[in-house]
PLY file of the C-alpha trace (Angstrom):
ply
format ascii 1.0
element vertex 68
property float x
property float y
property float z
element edge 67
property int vertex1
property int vertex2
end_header
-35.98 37.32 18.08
-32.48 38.44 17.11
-31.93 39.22 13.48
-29.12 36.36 13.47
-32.03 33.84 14.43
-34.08 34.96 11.95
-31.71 34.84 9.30
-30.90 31.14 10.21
-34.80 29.98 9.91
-35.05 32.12 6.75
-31.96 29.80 5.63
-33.31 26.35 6.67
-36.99 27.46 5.00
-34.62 27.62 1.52
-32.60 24.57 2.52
-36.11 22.43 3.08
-37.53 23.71 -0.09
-34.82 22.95 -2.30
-34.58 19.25 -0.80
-38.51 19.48 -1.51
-37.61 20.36 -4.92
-35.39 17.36 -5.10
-37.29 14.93 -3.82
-38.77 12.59 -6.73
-42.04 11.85 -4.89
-42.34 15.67 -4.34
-42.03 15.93 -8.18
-43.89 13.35 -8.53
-46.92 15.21 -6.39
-46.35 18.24 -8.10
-47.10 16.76 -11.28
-50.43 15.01 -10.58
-51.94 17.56 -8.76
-51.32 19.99 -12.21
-52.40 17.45 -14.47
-55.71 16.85 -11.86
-55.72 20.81 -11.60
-56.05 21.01 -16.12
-58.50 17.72 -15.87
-60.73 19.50 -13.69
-60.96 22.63 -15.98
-62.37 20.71 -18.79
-65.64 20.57 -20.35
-68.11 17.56 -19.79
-68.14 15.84 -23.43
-71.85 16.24 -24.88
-72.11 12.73 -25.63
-70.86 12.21 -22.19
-73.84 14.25 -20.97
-76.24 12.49 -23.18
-75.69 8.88 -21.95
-76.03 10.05 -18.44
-79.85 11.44 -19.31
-80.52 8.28 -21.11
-79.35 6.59 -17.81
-81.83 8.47 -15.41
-85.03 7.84 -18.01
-83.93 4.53 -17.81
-83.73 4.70 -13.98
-87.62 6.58 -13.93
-88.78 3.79 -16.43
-87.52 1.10 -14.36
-88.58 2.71 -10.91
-92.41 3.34 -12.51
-92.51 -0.39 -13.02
-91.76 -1.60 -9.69
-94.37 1.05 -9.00
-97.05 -0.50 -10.56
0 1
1 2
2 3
3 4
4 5
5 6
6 7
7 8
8 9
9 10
10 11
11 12
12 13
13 14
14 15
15 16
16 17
17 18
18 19
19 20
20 21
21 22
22 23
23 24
24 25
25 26
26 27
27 28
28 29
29 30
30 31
31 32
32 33
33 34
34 35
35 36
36 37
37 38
38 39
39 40
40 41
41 42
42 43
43 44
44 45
45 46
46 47
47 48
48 49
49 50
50 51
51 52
52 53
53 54
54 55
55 56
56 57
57 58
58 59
59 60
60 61
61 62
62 63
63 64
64 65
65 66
66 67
């Protein structure tokens, strides 16, 4: 490949990431997968974690009564 050729894909890669950069559903993109990206960091609330173990003795409970 000739360095001229290069040079021209090396100037349409810039030219398709600026129009990227423009694009408002590109922003748009950008944005939710940071703010899922920071959600995903956080901690489980305790009381979060709580209610679910409340939900799987209730779930045992109810399951050993159909047993019986």
């Amino acid at each position: 490949m000739t360095t001229a050729k290069i040079e021209a894909s090396d100037e349409r890669q810039l030219e398709l990431r600026a129009s990227d950069l423009l694009d408002p559903n590109n922003q748009i993109g950008v944005r939710l997968r940071s703010l899922y990206a920071a959600v995903q960091e956080e901690a489980i609330p305790d009381r979060f974690l709580d209610l679910l173990e409340k939900l799987d003795q209730a779930e045992m409970m109810a399951s050993a009564k159909m047993a019986e």
